[in-house]
Every structure is written in C-alpha cells, then in structure tokens.
N, C-alpha and C positions, 0 to 999 in steps of 0.2 A: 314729609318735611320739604320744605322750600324757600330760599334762599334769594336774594337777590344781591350783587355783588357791584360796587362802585365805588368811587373816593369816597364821596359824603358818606356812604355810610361804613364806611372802613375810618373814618376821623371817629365817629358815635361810636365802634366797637372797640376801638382802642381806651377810648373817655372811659369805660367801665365794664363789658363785658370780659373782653379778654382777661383784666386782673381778676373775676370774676372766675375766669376758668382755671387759672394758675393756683389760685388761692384755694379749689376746690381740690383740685387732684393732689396739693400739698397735705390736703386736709384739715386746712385753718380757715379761719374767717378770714377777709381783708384787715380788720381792725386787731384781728391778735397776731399777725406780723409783723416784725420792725419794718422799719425803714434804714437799711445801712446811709452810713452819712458817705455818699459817692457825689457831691456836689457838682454839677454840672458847671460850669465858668461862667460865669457871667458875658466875658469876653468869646468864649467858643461858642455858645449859643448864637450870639451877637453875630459873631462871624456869617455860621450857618444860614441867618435871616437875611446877611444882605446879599451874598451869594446867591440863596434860592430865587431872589427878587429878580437877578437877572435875567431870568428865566421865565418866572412865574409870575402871576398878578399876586399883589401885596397880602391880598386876605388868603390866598392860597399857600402863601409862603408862610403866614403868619398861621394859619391852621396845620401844616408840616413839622412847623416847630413843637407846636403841641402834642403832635404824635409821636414826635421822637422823647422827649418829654415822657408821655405814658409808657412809652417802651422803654426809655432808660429806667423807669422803675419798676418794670418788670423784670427787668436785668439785676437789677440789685436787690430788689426785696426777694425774689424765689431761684434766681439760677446762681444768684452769688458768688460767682467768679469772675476775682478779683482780675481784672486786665481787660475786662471785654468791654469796657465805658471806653477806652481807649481807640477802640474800631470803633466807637459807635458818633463820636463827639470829634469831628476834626474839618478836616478840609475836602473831604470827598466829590463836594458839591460845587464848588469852586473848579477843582481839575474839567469835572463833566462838563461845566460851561464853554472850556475849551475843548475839550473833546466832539460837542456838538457841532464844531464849527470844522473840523477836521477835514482835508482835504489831500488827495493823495497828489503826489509831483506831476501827475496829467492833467491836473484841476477836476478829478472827478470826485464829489464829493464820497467821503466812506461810509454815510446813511446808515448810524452805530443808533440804534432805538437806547433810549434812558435805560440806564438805573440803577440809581441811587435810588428814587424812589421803586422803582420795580422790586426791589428788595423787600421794602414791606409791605408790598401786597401780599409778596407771594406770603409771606406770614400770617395775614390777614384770610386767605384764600387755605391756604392748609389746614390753619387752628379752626376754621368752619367744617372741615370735612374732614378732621380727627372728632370734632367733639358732636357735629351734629348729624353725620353720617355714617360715625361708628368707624372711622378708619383707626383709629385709635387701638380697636377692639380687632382689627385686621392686623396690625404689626404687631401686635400681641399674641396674639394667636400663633403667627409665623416664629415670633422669636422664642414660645415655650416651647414649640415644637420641635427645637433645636434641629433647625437644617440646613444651618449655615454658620460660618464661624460667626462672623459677626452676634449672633447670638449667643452664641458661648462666651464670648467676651463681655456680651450687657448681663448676663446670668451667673457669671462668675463671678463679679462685684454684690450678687446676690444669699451667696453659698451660706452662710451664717445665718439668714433669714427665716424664721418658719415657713412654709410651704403655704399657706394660708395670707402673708403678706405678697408674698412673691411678686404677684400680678400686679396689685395697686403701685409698688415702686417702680417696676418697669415702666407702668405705663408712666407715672411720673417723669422719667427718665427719659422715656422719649419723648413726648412735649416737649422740655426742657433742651431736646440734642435737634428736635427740629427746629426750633425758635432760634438757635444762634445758627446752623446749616443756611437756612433761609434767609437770615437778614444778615448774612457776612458772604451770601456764597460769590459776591462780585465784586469783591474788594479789590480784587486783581487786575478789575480793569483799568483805572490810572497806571498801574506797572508796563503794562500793556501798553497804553498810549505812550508812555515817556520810553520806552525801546524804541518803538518806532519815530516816534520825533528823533530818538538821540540816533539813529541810523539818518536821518533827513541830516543832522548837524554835520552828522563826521564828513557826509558829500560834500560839504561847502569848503572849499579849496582854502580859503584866509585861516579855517579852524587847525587846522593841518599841525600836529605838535601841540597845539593850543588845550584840547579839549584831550583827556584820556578815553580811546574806544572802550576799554576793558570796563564799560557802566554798568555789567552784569555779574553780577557771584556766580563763578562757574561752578556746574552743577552736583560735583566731587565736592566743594565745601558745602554745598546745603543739606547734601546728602550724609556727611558724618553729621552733622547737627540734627540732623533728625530721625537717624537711622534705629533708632526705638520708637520712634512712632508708630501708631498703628497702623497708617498710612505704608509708609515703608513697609513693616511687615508684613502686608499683605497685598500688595500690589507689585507686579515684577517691576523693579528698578528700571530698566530698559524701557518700558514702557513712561513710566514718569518724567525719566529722560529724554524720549521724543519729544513729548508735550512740552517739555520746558524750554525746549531749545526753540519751541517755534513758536514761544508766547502767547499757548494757550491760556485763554484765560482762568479757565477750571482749575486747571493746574497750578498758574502763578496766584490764584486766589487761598488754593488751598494751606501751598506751603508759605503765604506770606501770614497768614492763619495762624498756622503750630508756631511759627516763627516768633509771635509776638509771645508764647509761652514757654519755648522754650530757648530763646537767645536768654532771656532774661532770667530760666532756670525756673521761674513761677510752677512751671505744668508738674516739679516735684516736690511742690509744696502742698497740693490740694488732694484731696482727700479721693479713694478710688472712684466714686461714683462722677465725683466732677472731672478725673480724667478722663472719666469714660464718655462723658458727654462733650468736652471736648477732641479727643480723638474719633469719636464718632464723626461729628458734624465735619472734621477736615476732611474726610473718606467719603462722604455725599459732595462737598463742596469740589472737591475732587471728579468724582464721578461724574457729574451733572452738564460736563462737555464731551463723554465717551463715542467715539462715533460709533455706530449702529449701521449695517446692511441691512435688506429684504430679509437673509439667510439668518440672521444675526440681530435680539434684540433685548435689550433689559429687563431680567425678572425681576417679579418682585419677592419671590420664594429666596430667591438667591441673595439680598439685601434689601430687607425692607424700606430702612430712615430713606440709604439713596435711591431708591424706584419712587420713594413719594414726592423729595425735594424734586427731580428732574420730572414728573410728572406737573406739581404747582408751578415748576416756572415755566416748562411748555405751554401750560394753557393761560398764563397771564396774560391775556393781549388788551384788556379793556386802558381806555384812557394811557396808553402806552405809545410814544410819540418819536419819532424822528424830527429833525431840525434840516430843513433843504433851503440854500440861499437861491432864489432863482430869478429871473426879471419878472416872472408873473405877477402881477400888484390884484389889488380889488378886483371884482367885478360887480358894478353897481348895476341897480334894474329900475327901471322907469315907472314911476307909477302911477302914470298915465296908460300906457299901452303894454306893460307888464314888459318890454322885451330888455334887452343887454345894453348898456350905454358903453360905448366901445373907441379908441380911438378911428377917425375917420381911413388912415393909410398915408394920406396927404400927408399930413401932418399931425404929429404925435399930440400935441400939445393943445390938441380940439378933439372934441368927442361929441361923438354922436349918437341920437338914440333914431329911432327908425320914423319914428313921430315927426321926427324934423327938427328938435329941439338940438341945440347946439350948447356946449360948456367949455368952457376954456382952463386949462392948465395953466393954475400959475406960480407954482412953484419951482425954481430954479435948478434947483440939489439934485444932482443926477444920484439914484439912487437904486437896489436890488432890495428883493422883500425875503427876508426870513420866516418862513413856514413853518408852523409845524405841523406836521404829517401825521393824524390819529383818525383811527377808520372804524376802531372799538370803541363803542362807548360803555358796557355795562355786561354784566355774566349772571346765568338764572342757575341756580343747582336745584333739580328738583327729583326726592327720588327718596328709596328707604335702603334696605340691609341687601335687599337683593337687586336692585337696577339703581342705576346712576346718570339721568340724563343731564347732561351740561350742555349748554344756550350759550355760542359767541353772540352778542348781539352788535352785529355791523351794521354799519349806518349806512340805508342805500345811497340818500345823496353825496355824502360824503368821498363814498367807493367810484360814482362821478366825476366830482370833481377831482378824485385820485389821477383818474384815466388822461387827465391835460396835465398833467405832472410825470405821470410816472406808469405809463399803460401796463409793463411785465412786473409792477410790486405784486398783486396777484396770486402771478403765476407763481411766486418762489412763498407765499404765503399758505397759498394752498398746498402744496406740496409739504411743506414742514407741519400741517392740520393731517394731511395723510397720515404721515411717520407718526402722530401721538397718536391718532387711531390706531396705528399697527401695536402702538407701544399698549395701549387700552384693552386688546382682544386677550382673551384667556388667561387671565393670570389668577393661582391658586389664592385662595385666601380674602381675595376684594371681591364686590358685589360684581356685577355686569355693568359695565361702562360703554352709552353710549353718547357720540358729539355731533351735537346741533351747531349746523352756520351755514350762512350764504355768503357767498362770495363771486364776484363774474367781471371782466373787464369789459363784459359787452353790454354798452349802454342802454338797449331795449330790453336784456334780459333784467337790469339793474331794475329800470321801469316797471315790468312785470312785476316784478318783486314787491316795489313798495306799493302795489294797489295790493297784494296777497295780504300784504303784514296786516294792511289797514283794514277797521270795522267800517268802511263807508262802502255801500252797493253799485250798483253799477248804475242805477237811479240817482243817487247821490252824485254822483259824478257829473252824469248828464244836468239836472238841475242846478248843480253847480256855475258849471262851463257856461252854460245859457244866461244866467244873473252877469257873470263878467263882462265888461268894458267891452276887453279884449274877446268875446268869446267864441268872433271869428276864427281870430288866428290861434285860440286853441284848437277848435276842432278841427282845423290843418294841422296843428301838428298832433293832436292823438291820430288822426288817420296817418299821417305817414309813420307814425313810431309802429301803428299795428302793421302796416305794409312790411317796414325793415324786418319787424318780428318774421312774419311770417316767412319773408325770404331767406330769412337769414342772411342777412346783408352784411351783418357785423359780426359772422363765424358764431363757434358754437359758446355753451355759458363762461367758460372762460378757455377764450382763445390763444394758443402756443404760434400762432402764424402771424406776428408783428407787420412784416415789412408788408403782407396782402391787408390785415384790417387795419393796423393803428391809425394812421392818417383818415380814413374815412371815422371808426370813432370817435378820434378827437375833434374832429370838422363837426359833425353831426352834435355831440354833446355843446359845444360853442355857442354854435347856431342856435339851439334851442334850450340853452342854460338858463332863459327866464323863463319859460313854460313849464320846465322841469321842476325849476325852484315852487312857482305859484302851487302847481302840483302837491309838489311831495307836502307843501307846508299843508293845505287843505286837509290831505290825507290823513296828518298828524293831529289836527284837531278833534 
C-alpha cells in the first residue's frame, strides 16, 4: 500500500472517502444515514471565509470551507454529539491571523507554525493509517488485551455486548475518539495567545486599575468542575496544575474541551459510549504536549488513542507554514543572463542585473514583506502490516532560500524529527516504523541533494548547461559549488557552528541564487 499525502488530496478525501470510511465501520451505507438537522450559519460560515482570505488565496479559502463543511457532517451524521459543531464553527481563524503576526516585547518574532488548519490534516493523516495500514487493528489489539486502564474504560462501556461484536464497536469507537482528539486537540491555542497578550496589557501603566489581572479561572475552580473527568481521574492533579499555570497548550486545549461539556452539564446527558469518546479524546488532547527525555518516552502499550494523536501531529509538517515579517522582498532573476537583479548599494531604488541592465524603483510606500515560511511540501506512506516507511518530502530549494531568513530553523527541526524517531523505535503492537527526510543548512549539501532526487544524469546536465545563454557562468558556478563540497567550506550537512558558517552560507546561496533557481527548476522537469 501507498499513499501520497497533501492539501489537494486531503480536500478529494474528505469530498467522499472519509464518510465513506465512517459509514463502513458504523455498518450502514452513506444513504441509510440521517442527516441530523446541525445547520451550519449562514453567517459563521461566512465569517470563517473571509477570515481565511486573509491569509490564504480566495480558491483556497473557498476549498477549506468545503472541508469543514464535509467534516461538520461527519460530526453529525456518525459521532453525534450534540456540542462539538460548537468547537468546530466559530472564530478560531480569525484569532490565528493575529496570532501570525505575534511579536514578543524585544520585537522578536514568536514564529508559532498554523493550526487551525494543522488540525485536519492530522485527521486526514490518521484516518489513512488507521484504515489503510491497519493501525486501527493495532489499537485494537492493545485495547483487548487489556493492559492499560484506559482500555478497561473503552471495554467496560462494552460489558453487555456479546464477545463476538466486541471488536467491531471498539473499533468504531475509536475512529470516532480519534476524529474529535485530532481535530480539537488545538483549540487552546487562542487561550494561550490572549494570556499572553493579557500579561503585555497589565504592563502598560494607563491600564493600571483599569483592566482586572485575575483574566484566568484559577485552577481550584476548573478542577472541581471537572474533577470526574477521566482526565482528572487519571492523571495526577499536580501535574495538570503545572501545565496549566504555564499555558500549556495541551493542557489549556484539553480542559477547554470537557469544559464545553460539562459547564453546560451536556457530558451527563449522553449515552456511555459518547462519554467515552469524549473523555477519551480530552486524555490524548491532553497528552499530546507531555515532555519526554532520552531516558523517558511515550508508549504505545500504555495508551494507545494518545500515542497515535501525538504521533499524527509530530509527523504533520507538509504545507505547514509560519508567517515571518522581514525586509526581505522578491528576488527577480534576469532572463537574459540568468543572474539576480539586486539593488545596486548606492541606492536602493535602482537595481541591477550583472548584464548591465538597469530598473528603477518606483514605488514610494516604504514597506516589510510578509512570508510565509513552508519547507514541506507533501508526505509518501509506503508500507504493509509489518514496516512503515514515511517520506517528509522537503523542498531542497526552498530549504535554500530558508538559509537567508532563518540559518538554525533546521537545527531545531531536525532534532524534534530525531525525538519522533526515538518515539517510533519498538513499540508492542504497530508494525516497524521507519522516517525518511533530508534536511541540511548547508547550501552545497542542499545542491547535492537536489541532483540525487532528480532522474536527469550527469549527461543531461552537462548538455544542458552547454545549450544555456549563460552557460559560461554556470560551469563556474558548478565548479565552485563542487570545490565548497569537497572542502567543506560550509561545515557538515547540517551545521550547529552559526557564528563560523552562517555568513559565508548566506553570501554564497545570494550570490548564486539564479544558478541555483535555473538548476533546481531543470532538474524538476
């Protein structure tokens, strides 16, 4: 089996597969389902669309809406509890816009990756590798086995059942407890952001009197409110109480979660299994910020739903973006001599290409450019019941032009791809899990890279370069990218020693950003 993972086709699985998979494990068709009457607003829709806009191009915002759309109806046609259109239909996307723009009192931007939409991928990303790599038939297995409360809990809403259905509703069940775990477990985050803004506020001396600090439910009241959760009951309080004090997000996601069920007293109106599925998914939504040591790491024997949600949203990185405001603008390339049309130094407001061709700026508006920062574009899952290979597929130019923005993103990238390795090795019950990706802040190894990916030879290349214009100054610069290689001039594939390489990196990728560009695009043909 194999898989290939991206927006477009995460819009096409939601249009009809996924209900498709809900309606099988329920054991009905789509067509002998109701429809409960949950009517979306005309007006919150509406909202949602122009919110997204700001952010997103029109037809992408306008295809988002149609996913939530497909999702709200999988919310009401097969999980049917009553409150979760609530979390699902509001303002969420709106906060993010500011949150995007978030800047800490140093002026250093706080470079918070999305998600609102990260939310359902990871839905999207799961229900592929519950239904078509059998993990389904892995949390199943762990949870008859009973070797952890938590399955005593999903089995014990079972007891009545002949021994023979057993299985088919569990698995139901959990489908059902990951789909809401997954697409709510980051609801927290706006709570998160308006702490921190509302601590920005209280500093501001005129507010003084003005505005009440006390913008927090101290933790004694949330804690009798929910102190029959299953949450509560099995996690030590003291521990929930860290987390909450320092606006974890996990944590203030989970318990704003129960919150919505049971302030309103709902959670004792539904039937055992729908509490279970909702108490479950707060206990993942929960988990899914746990810190972890070397010595110390998430099983999955020990709690299945939460080892899979925190595994889906580790590995979510495709199309997954930060927003950085920086002076950086375009960088146009001449297409005449292939090279960088660049401001002169002189004067900002003339630019020049190497050709000698001269442009003139003439627009007035002083002005910073709005980025957004994505390095993943797409994820492969290829594999059966016993191995699990997963493909980040990062874009080497991209990871380039990363390097003139942001040289140590990287470093702290690779490292959190380590810890879900560590979290992937040996665990009872899933197949063998291994993770594919490249990643390097050094520009020659970047280079490397994209002639590996590519089907063109080493023939191709040279007959390439030879038909170009320019096909002088490519062959200076592949001789000098092969020189830096070889010397390693720009440290090893990804470099921890900043203050010795960054500045020649950055100089070097600059310099020869149009060679690279012509390059890489060649290659991809």
């Amino acid at each position: 089996m194999e898989r290939v993972l991206n927006d477009e086709k995460m819009y096409e699985f939601f249009q009809k597969e996924a209900k498709e998979i809900f309606a099988q494990i329920a054991g009905q068709s789509d067509e002998e389902r109701g429809f409960p009457v949950w009517q979306m607003t005309r007006e919150g829709i509406s909202r949602i669309y122009k919110s997204l806009q700001v952010i997103y191009k029109k037809e992408e915002a306008a295809q988002e809406v149609c996913l939530i759309e497909n999702i709200y109806e999988i919310l009401s046609r097969f999980v049917e509890i009553k409150g979760m259109e609530h979390m699902l239909i509001n303002n969420y996307a709106t906060i993010e816009n500011s949150i995007f723009l978030e800047h800490s009192a140093q002026g250093e931007p706080k470079r918070i990756r999305e998600h609102y939409k990260h939310q359902f991928r990871n839905v999207y990303l799961g229900l592929l590798l519950l239904k078509d790599f059998h993990f389904d038939d892995c949390i199943v297995d762990c949870m008859m086995d009973k070797k952890n409360e938590y399955a005593y809990y999903f089995l014990g809403e079972l007891t009545v059942e002949p021994e023979k259905n057993k299985r088919k509703i569990l698995k139901e069940m959990i489908y059902k407890s990951f789909l809401v775990s997954a697409l709510f477990h980051d609801i927290g985050y706006p709570l998160a952001y308006y702490f921190r803004t509302a601590d920005e506020i209280h500093q501001f001396a005129p507010f003084f009197k003005i505005v009440n600090p006390a913008v927090k439910t101290v933790f004694a009241e949330a804690k009798a409110l929910l102190n029959n959760s299953w949450l509560f009951q099995t996690v030590a309080h003291e521990e929930i109480r860290k987390k909450y004090e320092r606006n974890d997000h996990g944590c203030l996601s989970a318990i704003s979660f129960l919150m919505n069920f049971y302030f309103s007293g709902s959670i004792y109106s539904l039937d055992g299994r729908k509490q279970c599925i909702v108490e479950m998914a707060a206990v993942a939504i929960y988990k899914h910020t746990n810190d972890y040591n070397n010595n110390n790491r998430m099983l999955f024997n020990q709690d299945p739903l939460s080892y899979f949600l925190r595994m889906c949203d580790d590995l979510q990185e495709w199309q997954r973006f930060l927003v950085c405001i920086e002076e950086k603008h375009n960088y146009l390339q001449c297409v005449e001599c292939g090279k960088i049309i660049r401001p002169t130094g002189k004067d900002d407001s003339i630019y020049e290409c190497k050709c000698g061709k001269q442009f003139q700026k003439i627009t007035q508006m002083e002005n910073k450019k709005m980025n957004y920062i994505d390095i993943c574009s797409g994820m492969r899952l290829k594999g059966d019941e016993q191995k699990l290979h997963i493909y980040l597929q990062y874009d080497c130019y991209r990871l380039l032009e990363l390097l003139l923005s942001d040289y140590e993103a990287v470093i702290y990238r690779d490292k959190g791809l380590r810890d879900v390795e560590n979290m992937l090795q040996f665990q009872n019950y899933l197949p063998d899990m291994e993770l594919h990706y490249f990643l390097s802040n050094n520009p020659a190894e970047i280079i490397e890279e994209m002639q590996k990916q590519s089907k063109k030879t080493t023939n191709d290349r040279l007959k390439w370069i030879n038909s170009q214009k320019n096909g002088v100054e490519l062959k200076k610069f592949i001789d000098i990218y092969n020189n830096k290689l070889e010397n390693q001039e720009f440290g090893g594939k990804i470099e921890n020693n900043t203050a010795k390489y960054a500045g020649a990196a950055r100089e070097f990728t600059e310099q020869y950003l149009g060679e690279i560009y012509s390059l890489s695009r060649f290659l991809e043909v």
